[in-house]
PLY file of the C-alpha trace (Angstrom):
ply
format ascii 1.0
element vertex 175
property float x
property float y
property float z
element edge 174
property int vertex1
property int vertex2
end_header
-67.02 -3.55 -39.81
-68.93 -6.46 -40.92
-72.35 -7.94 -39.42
-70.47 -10.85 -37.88
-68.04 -8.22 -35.98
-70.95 -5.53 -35.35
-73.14 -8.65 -33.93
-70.16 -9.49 -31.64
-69.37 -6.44 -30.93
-72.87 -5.58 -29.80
-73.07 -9.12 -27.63
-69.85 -7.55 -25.85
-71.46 -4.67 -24.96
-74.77 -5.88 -23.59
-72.67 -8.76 -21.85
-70.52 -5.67 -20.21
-73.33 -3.88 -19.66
-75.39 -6.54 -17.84
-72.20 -7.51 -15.42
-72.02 -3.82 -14.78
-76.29 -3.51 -13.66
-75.52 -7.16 -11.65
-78.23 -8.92 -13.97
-75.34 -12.15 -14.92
-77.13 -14.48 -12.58
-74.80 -16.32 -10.07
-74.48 -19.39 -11.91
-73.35 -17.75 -14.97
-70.78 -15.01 -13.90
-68.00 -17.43 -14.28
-68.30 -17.81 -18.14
-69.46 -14.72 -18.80
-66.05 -12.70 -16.78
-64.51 -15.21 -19.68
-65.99 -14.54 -22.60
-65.56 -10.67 -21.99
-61.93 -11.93 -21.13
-61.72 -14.29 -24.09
-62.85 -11.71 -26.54
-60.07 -9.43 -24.78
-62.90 -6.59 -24.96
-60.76 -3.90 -22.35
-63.78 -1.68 -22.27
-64.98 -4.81 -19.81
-61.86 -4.20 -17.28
-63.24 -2.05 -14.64
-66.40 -4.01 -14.68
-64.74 -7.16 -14.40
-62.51 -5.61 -12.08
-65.18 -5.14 -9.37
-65.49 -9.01 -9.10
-61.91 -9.04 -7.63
-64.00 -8.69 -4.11
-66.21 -11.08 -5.15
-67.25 -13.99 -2.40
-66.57 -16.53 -4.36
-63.59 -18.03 -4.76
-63.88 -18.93 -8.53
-65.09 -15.60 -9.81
-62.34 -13.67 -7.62
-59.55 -15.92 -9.07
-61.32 -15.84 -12.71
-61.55 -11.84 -12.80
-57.94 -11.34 -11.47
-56.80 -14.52 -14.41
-58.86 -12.41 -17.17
-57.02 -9.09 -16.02
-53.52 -10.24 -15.96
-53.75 -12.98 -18.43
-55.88 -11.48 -21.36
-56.07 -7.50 -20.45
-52.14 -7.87 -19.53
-52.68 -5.79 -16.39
-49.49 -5.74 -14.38
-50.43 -3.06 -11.92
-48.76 -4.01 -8.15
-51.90 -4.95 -6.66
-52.79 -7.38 -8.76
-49.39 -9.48 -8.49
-50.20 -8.97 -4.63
-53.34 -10.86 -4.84
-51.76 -13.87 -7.33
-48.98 -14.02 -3.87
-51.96 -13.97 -1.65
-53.60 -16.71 -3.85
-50.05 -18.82 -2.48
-51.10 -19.40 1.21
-54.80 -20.21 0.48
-55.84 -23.32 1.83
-57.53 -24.35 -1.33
-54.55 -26.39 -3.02
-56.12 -25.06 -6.40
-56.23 -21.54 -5.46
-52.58 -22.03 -4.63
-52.17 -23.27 -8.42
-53.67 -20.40 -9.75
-51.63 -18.47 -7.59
-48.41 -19.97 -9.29
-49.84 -19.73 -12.86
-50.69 -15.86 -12.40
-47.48 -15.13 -10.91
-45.52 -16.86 -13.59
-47.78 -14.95 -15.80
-47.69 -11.53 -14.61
-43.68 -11.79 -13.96
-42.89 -13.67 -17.87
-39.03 -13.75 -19.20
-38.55 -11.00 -16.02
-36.49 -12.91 -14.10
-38.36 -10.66 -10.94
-36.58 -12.42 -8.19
-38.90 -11.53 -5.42
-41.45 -13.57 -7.15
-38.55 -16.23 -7.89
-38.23 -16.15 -4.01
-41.73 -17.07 -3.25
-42.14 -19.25 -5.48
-39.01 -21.20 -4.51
-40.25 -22.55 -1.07
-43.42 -23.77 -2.14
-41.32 -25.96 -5.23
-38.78 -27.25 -2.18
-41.63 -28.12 0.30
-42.13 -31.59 0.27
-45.51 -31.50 2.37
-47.28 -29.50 -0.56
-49.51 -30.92 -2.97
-47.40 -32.49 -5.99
-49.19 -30.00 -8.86
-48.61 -27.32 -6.48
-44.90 -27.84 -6.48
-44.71 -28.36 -10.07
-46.72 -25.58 -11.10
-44.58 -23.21 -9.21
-41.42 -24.71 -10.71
-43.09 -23.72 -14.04
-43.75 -20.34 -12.90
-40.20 -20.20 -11.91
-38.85 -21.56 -15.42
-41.23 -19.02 -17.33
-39.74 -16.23 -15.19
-36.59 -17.31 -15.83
-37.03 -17.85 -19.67
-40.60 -18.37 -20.93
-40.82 -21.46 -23.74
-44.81 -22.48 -23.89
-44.15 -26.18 -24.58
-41.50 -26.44 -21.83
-44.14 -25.21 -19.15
-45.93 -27.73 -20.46
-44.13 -30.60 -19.39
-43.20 -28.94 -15.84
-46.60 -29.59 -14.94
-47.58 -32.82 -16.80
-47.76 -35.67 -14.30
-44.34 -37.64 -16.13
-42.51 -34.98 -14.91
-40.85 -35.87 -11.66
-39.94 -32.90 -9.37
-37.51 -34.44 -7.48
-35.38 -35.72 -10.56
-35.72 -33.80 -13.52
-36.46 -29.85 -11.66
-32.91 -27.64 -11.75
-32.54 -27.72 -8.21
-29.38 -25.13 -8.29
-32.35 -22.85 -9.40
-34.25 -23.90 -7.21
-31.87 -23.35 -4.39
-30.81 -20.32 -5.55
-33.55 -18.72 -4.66
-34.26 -19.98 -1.36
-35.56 -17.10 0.96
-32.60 -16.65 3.25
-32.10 -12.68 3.08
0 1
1 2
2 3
3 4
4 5
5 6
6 7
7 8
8 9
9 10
10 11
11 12
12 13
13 14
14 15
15 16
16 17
17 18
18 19
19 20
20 21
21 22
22 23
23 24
24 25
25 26
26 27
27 28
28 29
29 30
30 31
31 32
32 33
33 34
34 35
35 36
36 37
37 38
38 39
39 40
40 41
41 42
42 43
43 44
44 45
45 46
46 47
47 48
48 49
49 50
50 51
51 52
52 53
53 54
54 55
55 56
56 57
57 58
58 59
59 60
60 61
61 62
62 63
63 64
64 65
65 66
66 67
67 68
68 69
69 70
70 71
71 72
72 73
73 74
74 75
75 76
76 77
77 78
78 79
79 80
80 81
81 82
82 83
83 84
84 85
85 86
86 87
87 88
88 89
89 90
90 91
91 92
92 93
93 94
94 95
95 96
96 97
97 98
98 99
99 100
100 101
101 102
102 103
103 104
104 105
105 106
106 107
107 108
108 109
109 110
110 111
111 112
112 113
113 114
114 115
115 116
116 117
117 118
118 119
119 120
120 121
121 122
122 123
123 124
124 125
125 126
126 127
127 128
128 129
129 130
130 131
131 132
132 133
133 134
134 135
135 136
136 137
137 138
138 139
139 140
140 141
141 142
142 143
143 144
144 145
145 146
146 147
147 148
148 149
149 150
150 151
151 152
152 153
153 154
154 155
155 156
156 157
157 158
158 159
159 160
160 161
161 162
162 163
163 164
164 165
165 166
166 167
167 168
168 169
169 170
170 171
171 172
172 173
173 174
């Protein structure tokens, strides 16, 4: 292993070790969950895990992001939080919501998470990003291309014109 690695290695580890003894201070838990997540150090994931109680919205939403996006959790309970995330009244809790689910349910076509997602594309009264970024959760689950998602979300891309509503309306909770 060379110094550069053993020097990262060992910043992991006291960075772990510190979130474990609850000596991160407050303003700095955010970055740190991330740079433990960044790194993709797993030894971190029951640590970071705790913070999926956490009070605060941001470090809740950023342990739970770090666990299924970088650690590739996909344990039940964790999609079951990202759905939870969808009826949040925070409009960007509600994003995150749609970006973990599309996340955690990639190129499975899982169509109980095409289901919820569905309503919240078709619901007119939601916020605009919201919509969007659940129709590119829905198009990753479906078939995941990276620069596709992209545009789903940008902006230019208008919902009501350019989304495959058949999709859409195929999966329309009606059961």
């Amino acid at each position: 292993m060379s110094e550069d690695n053993q020097e990262q290695q060992a910043e992991l580890i006291q960075k772990t070790q510190a979130l474990q003894q609850n000596k991160v201070p407050q303003s700095q838990l955010y970055s740190t969950i991330w740079d433990l997540g960044k790194a993709e150090y797993l030894p971190a994931k029951p640590v970071i895990e705790r913070y999926l109680t956490h009070d605060n919205d941001e470090i809740r939403i950023a342990a739970l992001q770090v666990i299924v996006g970088r650690f590739a959790a996909r344990d039940r309970k964790y999609w079951e939080m990202a759905r939870d995330l969808l009826t949040d009244d925070d409009s960007g809790n509600r994003i995150d919501g749609t970006s973990l689910l599309g996340t955690f349910k990639r190129n499975t076509q899982d169509e109980e998470t095409l289901r919820l997602l569905a309503p919240l594309v078709s619901n007119t009264q939601e916020n605009p990003i919201v919509r969007r970024s659940a129709y590119a959760a829905m198009c990753g689950i479906i078939h995941f291309v990276p620069l596709e998602l992209w545009k789903y979300t940008s902006s230019d891309f208008n919902l009501e014109q350019d989304a495959d509503w058949e999709l859409v309306d195929r999966y329309q909770s009606d059961t």
